[in-house]
Backbone as CSV, one residue per row, in Angstrom:
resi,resn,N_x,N_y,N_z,CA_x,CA_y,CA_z,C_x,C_y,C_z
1,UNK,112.797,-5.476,-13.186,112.826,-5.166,-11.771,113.591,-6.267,-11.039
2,UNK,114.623,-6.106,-10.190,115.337,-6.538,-9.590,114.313,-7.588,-8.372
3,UNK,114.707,-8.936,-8.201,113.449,-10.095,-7.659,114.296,-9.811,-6.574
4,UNK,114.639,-9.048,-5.968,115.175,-8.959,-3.961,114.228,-7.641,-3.848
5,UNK,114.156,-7.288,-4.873,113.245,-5.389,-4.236,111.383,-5.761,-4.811
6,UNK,111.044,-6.551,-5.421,109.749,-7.486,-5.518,109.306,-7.412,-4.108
7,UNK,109.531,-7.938,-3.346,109.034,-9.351,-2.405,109.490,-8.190,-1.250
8,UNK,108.826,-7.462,-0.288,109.372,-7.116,0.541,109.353,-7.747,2.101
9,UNK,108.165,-8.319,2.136,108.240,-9.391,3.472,107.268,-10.539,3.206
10,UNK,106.898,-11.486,4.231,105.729,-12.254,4.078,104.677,-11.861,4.909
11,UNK,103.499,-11.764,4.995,102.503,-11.142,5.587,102.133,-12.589,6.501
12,UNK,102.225,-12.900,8.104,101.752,-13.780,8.599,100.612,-13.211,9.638
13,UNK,99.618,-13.812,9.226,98.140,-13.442,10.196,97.615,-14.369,10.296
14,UNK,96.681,-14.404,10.990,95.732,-15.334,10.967,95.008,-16.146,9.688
15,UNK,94.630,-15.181,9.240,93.846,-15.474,7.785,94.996,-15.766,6.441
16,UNK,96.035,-15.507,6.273,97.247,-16.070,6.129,97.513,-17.565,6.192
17,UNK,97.019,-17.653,6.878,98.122,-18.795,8.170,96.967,-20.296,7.683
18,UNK,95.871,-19.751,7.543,94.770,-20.742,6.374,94.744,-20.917,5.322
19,UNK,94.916,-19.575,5.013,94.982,-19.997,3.496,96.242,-20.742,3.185
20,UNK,97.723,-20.825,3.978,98.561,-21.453,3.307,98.534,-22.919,3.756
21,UNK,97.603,-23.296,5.196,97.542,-24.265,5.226,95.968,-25.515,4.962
22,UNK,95.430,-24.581,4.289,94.765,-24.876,3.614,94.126,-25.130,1.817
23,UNK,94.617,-23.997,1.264,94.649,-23.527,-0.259,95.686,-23.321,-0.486
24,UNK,97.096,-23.944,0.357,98.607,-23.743,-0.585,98.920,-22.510,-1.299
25,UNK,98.501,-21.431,-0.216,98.762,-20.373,-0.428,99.900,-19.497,0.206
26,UNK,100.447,-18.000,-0.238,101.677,-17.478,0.199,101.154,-16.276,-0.042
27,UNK,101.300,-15.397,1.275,100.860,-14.081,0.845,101.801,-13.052,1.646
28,UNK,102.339,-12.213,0.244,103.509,-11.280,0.795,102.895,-9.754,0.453
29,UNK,104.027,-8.780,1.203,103.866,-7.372,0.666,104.865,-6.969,-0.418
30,UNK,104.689,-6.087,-1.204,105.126,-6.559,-2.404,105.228,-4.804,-2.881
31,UNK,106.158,-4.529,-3.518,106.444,-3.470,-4.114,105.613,-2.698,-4.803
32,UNK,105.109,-1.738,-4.345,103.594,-1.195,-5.415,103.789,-1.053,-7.166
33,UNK,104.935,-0.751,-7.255,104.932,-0.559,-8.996,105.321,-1.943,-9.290
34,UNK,105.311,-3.303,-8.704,105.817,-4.554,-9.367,104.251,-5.291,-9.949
35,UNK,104.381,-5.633,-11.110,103.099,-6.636,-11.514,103.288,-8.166,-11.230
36,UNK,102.411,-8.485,-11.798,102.110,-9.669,-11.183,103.180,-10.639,-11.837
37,UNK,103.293,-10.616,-13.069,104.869,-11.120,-13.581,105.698,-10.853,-12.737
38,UNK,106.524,-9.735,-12.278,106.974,-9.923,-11.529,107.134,-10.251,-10.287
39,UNK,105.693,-10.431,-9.875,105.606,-11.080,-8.660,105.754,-12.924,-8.688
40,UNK,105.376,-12.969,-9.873,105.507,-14.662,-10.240,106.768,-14.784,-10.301
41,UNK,107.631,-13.971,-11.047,109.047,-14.722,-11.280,109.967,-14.116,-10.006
42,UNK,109.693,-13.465,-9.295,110.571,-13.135,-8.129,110.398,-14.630,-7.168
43,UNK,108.520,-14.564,-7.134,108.533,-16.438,-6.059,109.563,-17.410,-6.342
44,UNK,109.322,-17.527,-7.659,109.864,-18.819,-8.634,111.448,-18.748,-8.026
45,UNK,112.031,-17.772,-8.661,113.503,-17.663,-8.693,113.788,-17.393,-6.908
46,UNK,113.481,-17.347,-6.027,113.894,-16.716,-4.741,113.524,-18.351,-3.893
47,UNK,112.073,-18.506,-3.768,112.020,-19.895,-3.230,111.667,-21.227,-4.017
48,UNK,112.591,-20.690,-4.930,112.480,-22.246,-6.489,111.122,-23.330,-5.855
49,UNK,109.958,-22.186,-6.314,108.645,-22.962,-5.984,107.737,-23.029,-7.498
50,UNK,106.867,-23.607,-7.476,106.175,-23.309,-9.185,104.950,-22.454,-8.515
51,UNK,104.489,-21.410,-9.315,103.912,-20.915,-9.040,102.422,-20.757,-10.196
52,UNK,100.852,-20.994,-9.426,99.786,-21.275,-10.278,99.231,-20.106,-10.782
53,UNK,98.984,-19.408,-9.556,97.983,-17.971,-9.870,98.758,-16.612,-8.851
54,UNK,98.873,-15.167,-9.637,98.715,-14.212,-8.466,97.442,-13.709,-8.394
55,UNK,97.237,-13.226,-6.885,96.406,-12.009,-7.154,97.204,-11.013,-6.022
56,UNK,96.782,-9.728,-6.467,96.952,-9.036,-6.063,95.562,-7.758,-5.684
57,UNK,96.081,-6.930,-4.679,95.452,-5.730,-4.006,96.145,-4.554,-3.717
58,UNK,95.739,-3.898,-3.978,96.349,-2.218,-3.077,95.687,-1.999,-1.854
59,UNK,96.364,-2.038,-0.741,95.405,-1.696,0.854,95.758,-0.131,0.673
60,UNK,94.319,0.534,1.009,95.164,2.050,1.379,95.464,2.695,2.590
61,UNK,95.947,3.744,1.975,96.557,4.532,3.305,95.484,4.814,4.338
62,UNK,96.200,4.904,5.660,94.388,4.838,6.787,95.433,5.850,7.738
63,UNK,94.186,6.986,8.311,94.365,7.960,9.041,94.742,7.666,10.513
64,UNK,95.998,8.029,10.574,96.412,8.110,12.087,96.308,9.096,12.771
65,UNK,95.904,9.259,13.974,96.405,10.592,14.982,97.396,10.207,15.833
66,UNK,97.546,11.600,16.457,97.980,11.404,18.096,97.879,12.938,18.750
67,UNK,96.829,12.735,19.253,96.356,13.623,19.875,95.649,14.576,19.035
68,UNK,96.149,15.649,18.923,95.431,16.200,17.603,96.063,16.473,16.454
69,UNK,97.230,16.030,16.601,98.114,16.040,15.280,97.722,14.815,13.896
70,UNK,97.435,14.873,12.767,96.877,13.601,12.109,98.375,13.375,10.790
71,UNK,98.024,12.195,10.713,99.257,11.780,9.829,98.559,10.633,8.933
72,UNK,99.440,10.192,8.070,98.549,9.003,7.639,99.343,7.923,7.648
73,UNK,98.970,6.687,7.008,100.211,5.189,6.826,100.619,5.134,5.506
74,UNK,101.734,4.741,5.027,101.677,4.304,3.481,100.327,3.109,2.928
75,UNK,100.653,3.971,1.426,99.340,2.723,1.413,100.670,1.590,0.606
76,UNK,100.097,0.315,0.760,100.550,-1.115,0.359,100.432,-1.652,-0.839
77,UNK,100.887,-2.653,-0.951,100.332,-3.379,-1.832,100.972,-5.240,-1.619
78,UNK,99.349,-5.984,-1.570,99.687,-7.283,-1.091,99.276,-8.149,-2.464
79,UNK,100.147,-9.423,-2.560,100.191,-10.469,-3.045,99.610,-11.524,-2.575
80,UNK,98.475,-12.314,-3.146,98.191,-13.792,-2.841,98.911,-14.415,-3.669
81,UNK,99.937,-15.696,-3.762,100.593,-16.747,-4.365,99.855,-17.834,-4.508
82,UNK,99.156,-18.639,-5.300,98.575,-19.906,-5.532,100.214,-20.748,-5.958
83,UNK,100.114,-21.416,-4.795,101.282,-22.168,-5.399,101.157,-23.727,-6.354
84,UNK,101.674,-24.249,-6.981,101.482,-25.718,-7.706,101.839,-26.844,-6.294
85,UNK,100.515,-27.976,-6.870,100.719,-29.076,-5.747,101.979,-29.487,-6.096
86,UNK,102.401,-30.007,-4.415,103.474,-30.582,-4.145,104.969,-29.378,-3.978
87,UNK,104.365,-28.218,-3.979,105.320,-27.016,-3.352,104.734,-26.647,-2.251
88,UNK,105.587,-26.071,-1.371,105.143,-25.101,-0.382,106.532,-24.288,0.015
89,UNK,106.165,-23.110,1.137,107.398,-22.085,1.242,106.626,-22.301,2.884
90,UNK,108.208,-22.718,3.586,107.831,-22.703,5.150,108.996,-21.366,5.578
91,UNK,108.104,-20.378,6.108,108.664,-19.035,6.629,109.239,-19.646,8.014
92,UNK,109.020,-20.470,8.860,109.715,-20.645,9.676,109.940,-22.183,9.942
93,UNK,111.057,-22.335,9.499,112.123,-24.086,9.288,112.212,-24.034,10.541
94,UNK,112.970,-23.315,11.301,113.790,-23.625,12.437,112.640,-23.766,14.143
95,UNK,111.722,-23.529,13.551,110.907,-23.348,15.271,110.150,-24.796,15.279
């Protein structure tokens, strides 16, 4: 699997935003058919970081309306990154 179609964004939230500055963590959305190998070697090779542990989750799809019409969301799939001390990945250098 191609490591640019892996990794589709970085997920920044709140609870995010601790864990990486706390447990040196990185948590992205991530291609549903990619495993966790490939979620390790897409990090590695994209932000030449060492990488300790994945985990991963499937979020599912959740029911939308509007009005009375119903639709649903794609369902996901997210990555936690345990990264090795003395790495980190800063999503925003410039601010």
């Amino acid at each position: 699997m191609d490591v640019h179609k892996v990794i589709r964004r970085p997920l920044v939230t709140e609870k995010s935003t601790i864990g990486r500055e706390e447990g040196n963590l990185a948590t992205f959305a991530v291609d549903p058919d990619a495993n966790k190998h490939d979620i390790r070697r897409a990090v590695e090779t994209l932000f030449k970081v060492e990488v300790d542990e994945v985990r991963t989750m499937r979020q599912p799809r959740k029911k939308k309306r509007v009005g009375r019409h119903i639709g649903y969301r794609a369902e996901w799939k997210k990555a936690i990154v345990k990264l090795a001390d003395g790495h980190a990945i800063e999503f925003f250098e410039g601010v």
